[in-house]
C-alpha positions, 0 to 999 in steps of 0.5 A, a space after each residue: 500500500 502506497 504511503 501517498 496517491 497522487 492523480 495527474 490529470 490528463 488536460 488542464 482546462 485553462 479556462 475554467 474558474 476552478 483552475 483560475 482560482 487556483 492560481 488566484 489563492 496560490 498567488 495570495 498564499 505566496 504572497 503572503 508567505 513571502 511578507 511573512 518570511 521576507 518581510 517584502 514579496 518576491 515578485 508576482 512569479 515567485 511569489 505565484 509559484 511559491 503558493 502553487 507549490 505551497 499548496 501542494 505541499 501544505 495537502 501533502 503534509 495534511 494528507 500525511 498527519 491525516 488533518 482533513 482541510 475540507 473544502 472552500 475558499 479559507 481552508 484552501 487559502 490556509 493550506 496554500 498558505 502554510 505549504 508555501 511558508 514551509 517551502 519558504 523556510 526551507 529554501 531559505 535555510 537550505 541557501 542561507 537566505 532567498 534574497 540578500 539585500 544590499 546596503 
């Protein structure tokens, strides 16, 4: 028995809301994510990307401590958010920090 399923689907609808409002919470998500960790986003790309992966990322780690999200906008947008905080994290303790400024 497999520890996790995951399902690819064969063809993404670009035009359906469901796939729109994806990308939508991703983007919030990373958004924030990025604030939260960097004090300042990481640009509409990273940021966008961070929350897409984010998200799969939070889901996978709830599907594997067995919390249940459920469905509907807030819980997705939590669990977007919290994925791409942890992403975030580890990224930049893997780099020793996603972006250095310069003084």
């Amino acid at each position: 028995m497999p520890l996790v399923t995951i399902t690819i689907p064969t063809g993404v609808d670009l035009g359906s809301a469901s796939f729109w409002l994806f990308l939508l919470v991703g983007l919030i998500a990373g958004f924030l994510a990025s604030h939260f960790v960097q004090g300042h986003g990481g640009g509409l790309l990273v940021d966008l990307l961070a929350g897409v992966v984010g998200s799969f990322v939070g889901h996978w780690l709830a599907a594997l401590i067995g919390i249940s999200v459920g469905t509907g906008l807030l819980p997705q947008l939590i669990t977007a958010f919290v994925g791409a905080l942890i992403l975030l994290l580890v990224v930049r303790g893997l780099t020793g920090g996603l972006r250095r400024r310069r003084t």
